[in-house]
C-alpha positions as CSV (number, residue, x, y, z in Angstrom):
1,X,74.2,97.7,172.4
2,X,74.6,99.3,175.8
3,X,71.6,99.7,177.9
4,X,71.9,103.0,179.1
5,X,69.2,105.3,180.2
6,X,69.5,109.0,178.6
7,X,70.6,110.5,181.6
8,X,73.6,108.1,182.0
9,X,74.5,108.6,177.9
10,X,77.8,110.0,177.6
11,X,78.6,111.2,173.7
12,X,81.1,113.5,174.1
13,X,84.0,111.8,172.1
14,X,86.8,113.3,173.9
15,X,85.3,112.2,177.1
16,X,84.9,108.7,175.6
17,X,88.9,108.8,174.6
18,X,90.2,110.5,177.8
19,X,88.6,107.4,179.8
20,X,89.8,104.8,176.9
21,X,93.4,106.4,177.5
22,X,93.5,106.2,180.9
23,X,91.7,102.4,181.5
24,X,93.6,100.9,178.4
25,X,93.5,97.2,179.3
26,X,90.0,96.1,178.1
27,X,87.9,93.4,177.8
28,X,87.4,91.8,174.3
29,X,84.4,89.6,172.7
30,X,84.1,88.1,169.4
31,X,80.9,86.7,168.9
32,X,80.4,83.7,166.4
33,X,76.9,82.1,165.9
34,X,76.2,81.6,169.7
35,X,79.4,80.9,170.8
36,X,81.3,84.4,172.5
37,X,85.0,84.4,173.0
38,X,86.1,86.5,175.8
39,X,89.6,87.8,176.6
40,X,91.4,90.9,178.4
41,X,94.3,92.8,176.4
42,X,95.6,96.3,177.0
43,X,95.5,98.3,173.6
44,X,96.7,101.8,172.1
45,X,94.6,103.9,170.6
46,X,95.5,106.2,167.8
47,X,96.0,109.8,168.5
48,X,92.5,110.8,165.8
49,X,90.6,108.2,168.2
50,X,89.7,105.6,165.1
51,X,91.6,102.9,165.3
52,X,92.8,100.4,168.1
53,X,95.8,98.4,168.3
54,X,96.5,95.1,170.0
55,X,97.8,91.7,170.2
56,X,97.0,88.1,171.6
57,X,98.1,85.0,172.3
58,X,98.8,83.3,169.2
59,X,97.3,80.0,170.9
60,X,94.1,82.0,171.4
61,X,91.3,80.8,169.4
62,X,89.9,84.4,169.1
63,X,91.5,85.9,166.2
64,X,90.8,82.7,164.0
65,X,87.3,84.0,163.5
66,X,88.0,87.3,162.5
67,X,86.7,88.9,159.3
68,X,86.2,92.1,157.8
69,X,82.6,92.4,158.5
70,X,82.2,91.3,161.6
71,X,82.9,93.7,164.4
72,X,84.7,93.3,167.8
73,X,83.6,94.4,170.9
74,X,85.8,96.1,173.4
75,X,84.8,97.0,176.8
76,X,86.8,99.7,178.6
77,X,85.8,100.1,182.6
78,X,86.5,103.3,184.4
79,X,86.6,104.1,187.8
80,X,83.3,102.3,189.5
81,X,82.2,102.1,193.4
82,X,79.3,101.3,195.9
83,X,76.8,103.8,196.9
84,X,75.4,103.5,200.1
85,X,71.3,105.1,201.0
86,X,73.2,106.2,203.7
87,X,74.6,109.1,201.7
88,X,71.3,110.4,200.1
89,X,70.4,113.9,201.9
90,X,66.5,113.5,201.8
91,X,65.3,110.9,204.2
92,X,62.7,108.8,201.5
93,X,63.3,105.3,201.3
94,X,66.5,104.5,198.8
95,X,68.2,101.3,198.2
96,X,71.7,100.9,197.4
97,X,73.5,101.0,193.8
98,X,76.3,101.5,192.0
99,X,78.1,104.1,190.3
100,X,80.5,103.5,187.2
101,X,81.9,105.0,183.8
102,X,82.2,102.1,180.8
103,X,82.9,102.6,177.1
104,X,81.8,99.8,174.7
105,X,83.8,100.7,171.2
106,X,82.8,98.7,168.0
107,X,85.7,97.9,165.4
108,X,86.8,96.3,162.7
109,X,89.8,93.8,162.7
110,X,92.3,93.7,160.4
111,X,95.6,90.9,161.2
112,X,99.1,92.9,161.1
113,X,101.5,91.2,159.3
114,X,104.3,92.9,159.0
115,X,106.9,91.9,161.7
116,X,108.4,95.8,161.9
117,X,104.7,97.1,162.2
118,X,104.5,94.4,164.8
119,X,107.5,95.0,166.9
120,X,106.4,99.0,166.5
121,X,103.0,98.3,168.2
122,X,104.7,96.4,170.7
123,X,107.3,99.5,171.3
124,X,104.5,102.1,171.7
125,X,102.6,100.0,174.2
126,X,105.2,99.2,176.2
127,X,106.7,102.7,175.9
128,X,103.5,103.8,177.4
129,X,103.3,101.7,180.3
130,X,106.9,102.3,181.1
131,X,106.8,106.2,180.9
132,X,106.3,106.8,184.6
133,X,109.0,104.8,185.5
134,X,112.3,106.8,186.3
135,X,114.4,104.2,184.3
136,X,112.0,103.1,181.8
137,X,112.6,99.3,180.1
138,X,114.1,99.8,177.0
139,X,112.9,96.6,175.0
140,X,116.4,95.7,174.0
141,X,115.7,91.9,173.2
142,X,117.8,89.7,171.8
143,X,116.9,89.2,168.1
144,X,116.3,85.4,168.7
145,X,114.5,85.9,171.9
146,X,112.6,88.2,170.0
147,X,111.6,86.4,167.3
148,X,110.7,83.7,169.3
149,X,108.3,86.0,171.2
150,X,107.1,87.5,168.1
151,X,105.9,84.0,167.0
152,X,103.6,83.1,169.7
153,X,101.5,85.9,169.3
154,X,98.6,88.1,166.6
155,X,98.6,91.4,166.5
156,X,96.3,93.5,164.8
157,X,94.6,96.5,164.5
158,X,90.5,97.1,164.5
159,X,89.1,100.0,163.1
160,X,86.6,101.9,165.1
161,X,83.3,101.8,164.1
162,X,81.3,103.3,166.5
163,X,81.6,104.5,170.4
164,X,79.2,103.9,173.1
165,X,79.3,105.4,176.8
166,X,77.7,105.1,179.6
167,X,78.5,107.3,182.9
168,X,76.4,106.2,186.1
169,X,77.3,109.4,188.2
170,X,73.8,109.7,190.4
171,X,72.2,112.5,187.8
172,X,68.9,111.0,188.9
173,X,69.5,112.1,192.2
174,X,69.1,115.8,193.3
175,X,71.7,118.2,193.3
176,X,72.0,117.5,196.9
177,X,72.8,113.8,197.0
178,X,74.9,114.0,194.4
179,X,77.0,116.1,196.4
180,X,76.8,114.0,199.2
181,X,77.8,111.0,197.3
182,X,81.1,112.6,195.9
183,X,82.0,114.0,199.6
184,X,81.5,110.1,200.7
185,X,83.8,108.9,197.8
186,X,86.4,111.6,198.8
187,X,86.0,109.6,202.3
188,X,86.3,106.3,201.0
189,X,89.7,106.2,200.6
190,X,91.1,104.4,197.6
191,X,91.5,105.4,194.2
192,X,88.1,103.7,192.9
193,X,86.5,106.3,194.8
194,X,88.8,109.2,194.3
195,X,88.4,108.8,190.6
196,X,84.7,108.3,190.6
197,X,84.4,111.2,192.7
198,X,86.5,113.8,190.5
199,X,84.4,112.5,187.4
200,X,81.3,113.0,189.7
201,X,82.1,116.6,190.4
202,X,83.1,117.4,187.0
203,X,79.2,115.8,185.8
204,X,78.1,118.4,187.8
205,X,79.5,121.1,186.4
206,X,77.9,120.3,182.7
């Protein structure tokens, strides 16, 4: 469960997606007993927003533990930055803090293993990541290479269970510093800033 106080709740599932979409490489834990397993993988998600798709290391001790009642935990970070006192309007004593967008989704493993299904996951993500390019990768592998590759990994897909966000954008602050804050991020330079700053303004416009 995400600690997040309702002024920083985000439910809007399309919101939730959009940011999933655009920060697609996550952070992953499987919890047994005690014991969490961490790891980072970039996923797909499907286009009704229920189901995730992925793939690790076959050498990875994380998908040995998975069953189908036990959920996984993904953590997908959006754009996040420092916020400085120095960009409050009023003149009361502030400290600093900081300002970020996160979506914790809960799913439900299942092991793909079909090899087509496989190398079809791996064709959509990479498809994906190579669409901005002007001469995309095409993925033409040799067979063998292939199916050498093929063998050192686990894919799988988790159905989603349940969606949690949490949007730090300054809505405790007035009006005011809130729109001082996104006029500092547009000054910050970077694109940490720029991104907070456009979801910012847009938090202000609900």
């Amino acid at each position: 469960m995400i600690y997040a106080p309702k002024h920083f709740t985000e439910t809007n599932q399309q919101t939730l997606l959009q940011l999933i979409r655009k920060n697609n490489f996550a952070t992953l834990v499987s919890v047994k007993g005690n014991d969490p397993v961490v790891t980072h993988v970039p996923v797909l998600i499907d286009e009704a927003g229920q189901c995730l798709q992925c793939h690790v290391a076959r050498a990875n001790p994380l998908w040995r533990d998975f069953t189908s009642d036990q959920e996984l935990l993904f953590i997908f970070h959006g754009p996040h930055h420092y916020v400085s006192p120095d960009w409050y309007a009023n003149e009361l004593p502030s400290v600093p803090t900081w300002n970020y967008a996160v979506v914790h989704v809960h799913a439900l493993p299942t092991i793909v293993e079909n090899r087509e299904e496989v190398v079809s996951m791996l064709q959509r993500l990479v498809a994906e990541h190579e669409s901005s390019r002007q001469t995309p990768w095409p993925m033409d592998l040799p067979t063998d290479y292939l199916s050498k590759m093929l063998e050192g990994i686990v894919a799988f897909e988790a159905r989603i269970t349940r969606m949690e966000g949490k949007f730090k954008l300054s809505q405790n602050r007035p009006m005011a510093d809130r729109r001082n804050v996104i006029a500092a991020l547009g000054e910050s330079g970077g694109d940490n800033a720029a991104e907070l700053a456009a979801l910012m303004q847009l938090a202000t416009q609900r």
